[in-house]
FIZA-60067 format. One record per residue (C-alpha): x, y, z; residue in one letter. Coordinates in steps of 0.05 Angstrom, whole numbers. Layout:
@xx=X, yy=Y, zz=Z, torba=a $
...
This chain:
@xx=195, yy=266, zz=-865, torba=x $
@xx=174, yy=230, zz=-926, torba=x $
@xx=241, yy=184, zz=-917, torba=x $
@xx=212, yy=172, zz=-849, torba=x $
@xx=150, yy=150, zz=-877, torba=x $
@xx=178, yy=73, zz=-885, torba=x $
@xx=144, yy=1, zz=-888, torba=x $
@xx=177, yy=-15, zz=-821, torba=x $
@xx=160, yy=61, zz=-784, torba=x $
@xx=91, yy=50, zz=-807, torba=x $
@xx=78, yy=-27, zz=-779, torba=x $
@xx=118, yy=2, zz=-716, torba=x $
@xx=71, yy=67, zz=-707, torba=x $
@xx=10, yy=14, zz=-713, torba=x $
@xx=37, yy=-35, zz=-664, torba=x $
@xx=48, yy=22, zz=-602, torba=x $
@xx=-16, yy=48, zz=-611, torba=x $
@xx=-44, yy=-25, zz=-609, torba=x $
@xx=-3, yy=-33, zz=-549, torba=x $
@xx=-25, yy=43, zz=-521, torba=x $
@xx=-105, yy=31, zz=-537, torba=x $
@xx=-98, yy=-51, zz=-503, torba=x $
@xx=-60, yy=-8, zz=-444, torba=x $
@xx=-115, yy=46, zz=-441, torba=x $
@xx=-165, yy=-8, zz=-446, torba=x $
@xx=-154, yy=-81, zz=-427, torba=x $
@xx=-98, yy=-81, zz=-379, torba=x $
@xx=-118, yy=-12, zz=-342, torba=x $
@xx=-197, yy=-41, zz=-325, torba=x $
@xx=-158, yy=-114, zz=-310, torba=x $
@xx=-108, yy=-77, zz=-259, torba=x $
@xx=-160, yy=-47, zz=-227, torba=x $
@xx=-218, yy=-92, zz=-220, torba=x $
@xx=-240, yy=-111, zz=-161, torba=x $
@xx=-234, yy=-183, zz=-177, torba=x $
@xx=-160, yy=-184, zz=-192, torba=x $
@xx=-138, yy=-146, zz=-128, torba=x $
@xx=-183, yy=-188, zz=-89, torba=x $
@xx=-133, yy=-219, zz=-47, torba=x $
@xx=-107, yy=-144, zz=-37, torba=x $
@xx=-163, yy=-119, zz=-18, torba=x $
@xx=-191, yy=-175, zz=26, torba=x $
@xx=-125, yy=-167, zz=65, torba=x $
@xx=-128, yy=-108, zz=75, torba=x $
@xx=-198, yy=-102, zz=96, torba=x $
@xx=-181, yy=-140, zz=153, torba=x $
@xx=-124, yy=-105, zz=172, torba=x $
@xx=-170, yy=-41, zz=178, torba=x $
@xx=-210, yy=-78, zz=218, torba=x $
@xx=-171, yy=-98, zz=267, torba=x $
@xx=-135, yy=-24, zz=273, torba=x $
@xx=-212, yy=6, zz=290, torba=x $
@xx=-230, yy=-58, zz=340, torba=x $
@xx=-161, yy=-42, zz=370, torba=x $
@xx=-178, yy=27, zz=372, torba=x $
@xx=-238, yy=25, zz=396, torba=x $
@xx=-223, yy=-21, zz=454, torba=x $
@xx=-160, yy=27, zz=471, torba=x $
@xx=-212, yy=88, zz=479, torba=x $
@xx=-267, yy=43, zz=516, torba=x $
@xx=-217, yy=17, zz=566, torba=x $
@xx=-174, yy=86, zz=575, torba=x $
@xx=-248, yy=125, zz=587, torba=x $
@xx=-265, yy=66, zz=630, torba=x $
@xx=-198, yy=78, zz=678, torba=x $
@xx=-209, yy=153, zz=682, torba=x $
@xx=-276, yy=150, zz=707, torba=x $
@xx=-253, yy=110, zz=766, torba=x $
@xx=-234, yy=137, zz=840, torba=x $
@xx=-160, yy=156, zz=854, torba=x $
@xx=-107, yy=165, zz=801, torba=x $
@xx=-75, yy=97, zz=810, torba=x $
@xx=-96, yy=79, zz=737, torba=x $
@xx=-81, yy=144, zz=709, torba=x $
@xx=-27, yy=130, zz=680, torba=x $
@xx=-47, yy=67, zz=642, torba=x $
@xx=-110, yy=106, zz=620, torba=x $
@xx=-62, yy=167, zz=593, torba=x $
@xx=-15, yy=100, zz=560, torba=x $
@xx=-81, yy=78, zz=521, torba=x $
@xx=-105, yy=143, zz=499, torba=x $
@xx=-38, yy=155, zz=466, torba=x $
@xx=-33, yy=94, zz=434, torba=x $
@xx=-107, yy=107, zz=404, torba=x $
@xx=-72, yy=166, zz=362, torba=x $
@xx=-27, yy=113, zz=326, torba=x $
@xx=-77, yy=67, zz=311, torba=x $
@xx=-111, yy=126, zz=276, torba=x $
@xx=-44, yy=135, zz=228, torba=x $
@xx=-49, yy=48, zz=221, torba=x $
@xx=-114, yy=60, zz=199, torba=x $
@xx=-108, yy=123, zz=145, torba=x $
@xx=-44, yy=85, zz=118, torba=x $
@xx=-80, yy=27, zz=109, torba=x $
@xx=-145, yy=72, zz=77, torba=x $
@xx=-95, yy=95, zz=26, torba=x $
@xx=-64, yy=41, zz=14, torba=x $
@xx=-124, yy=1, zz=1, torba=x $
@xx=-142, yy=61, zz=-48, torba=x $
@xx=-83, yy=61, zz=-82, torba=x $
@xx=-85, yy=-19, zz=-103, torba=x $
@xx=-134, yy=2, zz=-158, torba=x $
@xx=-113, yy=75, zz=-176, torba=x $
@xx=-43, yy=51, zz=-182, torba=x $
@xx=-66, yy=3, zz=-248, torba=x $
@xx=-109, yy=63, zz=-278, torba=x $
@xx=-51, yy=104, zz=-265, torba=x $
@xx=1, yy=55, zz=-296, torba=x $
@xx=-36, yy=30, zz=-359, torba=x $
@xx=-83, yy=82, zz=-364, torba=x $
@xx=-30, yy=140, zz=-363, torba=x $
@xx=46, yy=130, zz=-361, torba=x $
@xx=48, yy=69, zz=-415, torba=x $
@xx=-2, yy=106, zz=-476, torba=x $
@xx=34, yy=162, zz=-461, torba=x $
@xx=108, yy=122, zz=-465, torba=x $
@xx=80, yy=97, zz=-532, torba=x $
@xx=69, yy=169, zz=-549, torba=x $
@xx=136, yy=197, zz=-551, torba=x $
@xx=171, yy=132, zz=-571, torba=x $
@xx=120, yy=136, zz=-638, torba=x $
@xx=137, yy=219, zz=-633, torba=x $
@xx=222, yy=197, zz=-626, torba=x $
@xx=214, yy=151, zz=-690, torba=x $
@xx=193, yy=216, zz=-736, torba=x $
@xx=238, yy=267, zz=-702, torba=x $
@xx=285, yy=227, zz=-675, torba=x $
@xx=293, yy=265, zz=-615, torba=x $
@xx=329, yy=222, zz=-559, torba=x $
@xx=301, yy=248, zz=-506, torba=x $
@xx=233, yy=227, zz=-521, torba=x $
@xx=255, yy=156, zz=-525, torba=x $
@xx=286, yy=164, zz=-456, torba=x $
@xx=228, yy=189, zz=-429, torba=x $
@xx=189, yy=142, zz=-462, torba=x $
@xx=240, yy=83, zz=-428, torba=x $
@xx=231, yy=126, zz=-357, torba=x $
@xx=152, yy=127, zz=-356, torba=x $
@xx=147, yy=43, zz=-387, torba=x $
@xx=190, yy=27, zz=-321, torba=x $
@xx=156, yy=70, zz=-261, torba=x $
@xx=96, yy=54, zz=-292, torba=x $
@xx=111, yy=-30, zz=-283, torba=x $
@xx=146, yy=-1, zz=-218, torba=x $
@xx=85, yy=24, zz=-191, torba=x $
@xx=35, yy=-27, zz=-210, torba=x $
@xx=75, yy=-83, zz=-174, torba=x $
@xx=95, yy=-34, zz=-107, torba=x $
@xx=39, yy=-42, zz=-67, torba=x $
@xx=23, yy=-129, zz=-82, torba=x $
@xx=92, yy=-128, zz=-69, torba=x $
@xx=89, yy=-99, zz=-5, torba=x $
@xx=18, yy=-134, zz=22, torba=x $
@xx=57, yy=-193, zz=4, torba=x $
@xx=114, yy=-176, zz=44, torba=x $
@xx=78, yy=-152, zz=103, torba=x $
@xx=22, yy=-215, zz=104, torba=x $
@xx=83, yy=-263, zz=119, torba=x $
@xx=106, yy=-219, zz=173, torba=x $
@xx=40, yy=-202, zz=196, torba=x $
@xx=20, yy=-279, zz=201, torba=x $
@xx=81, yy=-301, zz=246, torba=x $
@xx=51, yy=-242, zz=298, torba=x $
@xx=-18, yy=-259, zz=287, torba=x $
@xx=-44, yy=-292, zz=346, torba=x $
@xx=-17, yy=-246, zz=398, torba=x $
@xx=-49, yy=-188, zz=353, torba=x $
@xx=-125, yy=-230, zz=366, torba=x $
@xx=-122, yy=-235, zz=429, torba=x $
@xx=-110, yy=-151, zz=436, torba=x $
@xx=-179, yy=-160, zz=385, torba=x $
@xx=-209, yy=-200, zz=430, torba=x $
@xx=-203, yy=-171, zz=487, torba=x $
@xx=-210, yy=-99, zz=454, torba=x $
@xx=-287, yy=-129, zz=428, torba=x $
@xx=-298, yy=-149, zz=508, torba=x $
@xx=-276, yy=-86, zz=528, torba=x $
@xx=-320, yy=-52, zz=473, torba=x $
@xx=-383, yy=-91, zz=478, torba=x $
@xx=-384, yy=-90, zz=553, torba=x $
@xx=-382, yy=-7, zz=558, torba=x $
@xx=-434, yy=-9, zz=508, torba=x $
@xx=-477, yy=-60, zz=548, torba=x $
@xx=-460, yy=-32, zz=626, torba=x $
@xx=-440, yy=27, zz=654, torba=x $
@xx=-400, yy=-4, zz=709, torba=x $
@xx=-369, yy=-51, zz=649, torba=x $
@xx=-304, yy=-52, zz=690, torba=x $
@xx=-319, yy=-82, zz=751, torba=x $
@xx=-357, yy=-132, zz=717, torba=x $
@xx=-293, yy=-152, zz=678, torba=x $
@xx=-240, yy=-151, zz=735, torba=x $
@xx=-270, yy=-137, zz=802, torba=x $
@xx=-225, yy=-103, zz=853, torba=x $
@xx=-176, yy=-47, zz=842, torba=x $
@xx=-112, yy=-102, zz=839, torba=x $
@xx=-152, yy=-141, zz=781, torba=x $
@xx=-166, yy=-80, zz=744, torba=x $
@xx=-103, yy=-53, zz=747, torba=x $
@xx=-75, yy=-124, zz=731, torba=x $
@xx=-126, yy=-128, zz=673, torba=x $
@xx=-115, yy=-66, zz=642, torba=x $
@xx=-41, yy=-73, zz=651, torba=x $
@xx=-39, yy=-145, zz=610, torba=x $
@xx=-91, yy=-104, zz=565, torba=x $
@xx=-40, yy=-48, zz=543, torba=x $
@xx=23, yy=-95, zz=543, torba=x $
@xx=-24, yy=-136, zz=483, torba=x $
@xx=-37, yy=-68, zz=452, torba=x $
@xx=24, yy=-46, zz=451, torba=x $
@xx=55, yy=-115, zz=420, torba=x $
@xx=-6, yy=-109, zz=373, torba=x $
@xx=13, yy=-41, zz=348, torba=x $
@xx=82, yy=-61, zz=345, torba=x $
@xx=70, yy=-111, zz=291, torba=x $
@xx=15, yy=-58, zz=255, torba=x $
@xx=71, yy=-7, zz=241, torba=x $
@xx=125, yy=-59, zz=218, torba=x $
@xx=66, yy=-85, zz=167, torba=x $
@xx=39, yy=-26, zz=153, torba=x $
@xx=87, yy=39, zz=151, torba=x $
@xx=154, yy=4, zz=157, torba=x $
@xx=150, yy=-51, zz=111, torba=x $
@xx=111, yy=-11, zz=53, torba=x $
@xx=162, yy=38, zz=58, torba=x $
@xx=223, yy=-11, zz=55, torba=x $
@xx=182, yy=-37, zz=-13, torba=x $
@xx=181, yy=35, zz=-39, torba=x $
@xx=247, yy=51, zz=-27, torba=x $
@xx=267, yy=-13, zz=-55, torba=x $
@xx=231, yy=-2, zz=-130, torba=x $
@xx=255, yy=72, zz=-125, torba=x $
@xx=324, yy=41, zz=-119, torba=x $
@xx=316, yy=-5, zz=-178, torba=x $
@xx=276, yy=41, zz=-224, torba=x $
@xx=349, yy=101, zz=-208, torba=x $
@xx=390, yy=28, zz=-229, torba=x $
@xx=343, yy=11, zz=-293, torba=x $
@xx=348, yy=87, zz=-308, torba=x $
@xx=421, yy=84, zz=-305, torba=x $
@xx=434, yy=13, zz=-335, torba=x $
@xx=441, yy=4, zz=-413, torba=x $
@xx=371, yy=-20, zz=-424, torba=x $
@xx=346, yy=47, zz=-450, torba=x $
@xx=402, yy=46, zz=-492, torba=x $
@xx=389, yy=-18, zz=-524, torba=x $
@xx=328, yy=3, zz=-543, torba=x $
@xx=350, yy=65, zz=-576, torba=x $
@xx=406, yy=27, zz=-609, torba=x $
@xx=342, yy=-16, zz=-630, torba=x $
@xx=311, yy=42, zz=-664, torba=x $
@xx=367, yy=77, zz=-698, torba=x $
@xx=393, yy=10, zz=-730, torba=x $
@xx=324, yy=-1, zz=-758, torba=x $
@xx=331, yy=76, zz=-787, torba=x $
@xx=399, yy=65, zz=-812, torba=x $
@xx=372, yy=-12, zz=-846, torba=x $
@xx=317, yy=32, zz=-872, torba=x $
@xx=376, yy=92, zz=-908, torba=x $
């Protein structure tokens, strides 16, 4: 141990836990303030908005076809009640999601990288590769992590914005739909007038909901989960590629300087 005990192990030591405590610190309360995920956030926010005015238009307007005489609309109003259960998974993705933009910064520089600087500090005394593995593992899934889900809003805004007027005009109509029940009990004929124009209207209504929702699961479930499956991909290749082993090679040359 005492030959471990070297000018160079020593400086090294200080510098990771300088980098661990600036990690537990700094970077962990910048990755997770509100004011750097902003954008994140913001975009999301609306997102979650637009799932519940979707949703709650699909309800209004499903209850509203139910209520009337005959079952000529009963299958439209059956159509819009299902599709209110998958705006309900659109929304509690994009709850988590919107969670998850902080956590995953407490979680990175909080966590994984203080405790990477651990065992790398623990490998230069023992020497025990393993630990400096690990150490490599945790640096990468924590940057991995951190940059998933900006990755993937990032993604899915420039998809989400070529779709984006269809997808407000399902709002709009959705608020009509909403404000109206609220406002009058015979909302519907109000809106569309004879059987042919409601069935019309509610028929254009669920074609935009379903184009809507369309677009909400490729932003919100597919694309997020391409993203994922893309960093788990390169974090297996980073695990498997020689940078680990550079920076054990790093190490142990600065041992063998130090014999």
């Amino acid at each position: 141990m005492k030959e471990k005990l070297t000018t160079k192990n020593i400086l090294l030591t200080l510098v990771l836990i300088l980098v661990a405590v600036l990690s537990f610190g700094r970077l962990s309360g910048w990755a997770s303030s509100v004011k750097t995920q902003e954008h994140n956030i913001v975009e999301t926010d609306k997102k979650i908005d637009t799932a519940k005015a979707l949703a709650a238009g699909s309800v209004a307007m499903s209850a509203g076809l139910s209520l009337l005489p005959g079952d000529a609309l009963t299958p439209i109003a059956e159509e819009l009640a299902e599709l209110t259960k998958y705006f309900l998974i659109i929304l509690s993705v994009l709850f988590l999601e919107k969670y998850m933009i902080t956590i995953a910064g407490i979680i990175a520089f909080r966590i994984l990288i203080p405790f990477a600087c651990l065992f790398v500090i623990i490998f230069i005394y023992t020497r025990k590769e393993e630990l400096l593995k690990l150490a490599g593992k945790l640096a990468v899934f924590a940057l991995a992590l951190f940059l998933a889900i900006p990755v993937s809003i990032g993604i899915s805004d420039l998809i989400y914005n070529i779709k984006a007027e269809s997808v407000e005009v399902a709002v709009k109509q959705s608020e009509e739909i909403e404000k109206s029940d609220n406002e009058d009990a015979n909302w519907i004929e109000r809106l569309t007038g004879a059987l042919n124009d409601t069935a019309k209207y509610a028929g254009n209504y669920l074609n935009n909901l379903l184009e809507s929702l369309a677009v909400m699961l490729v932003t919100t479930c597919v694309i997020p989960l391409l993203v994922a499956l893309f960093f788990v991909w390169l974090v297996r290749t980073l695990f498997k590629s020689d940078i680990i082993k550079w920076g054990r090679f790093g190490l142990k040359r600065n041992n063998e300087e130090e014999k």
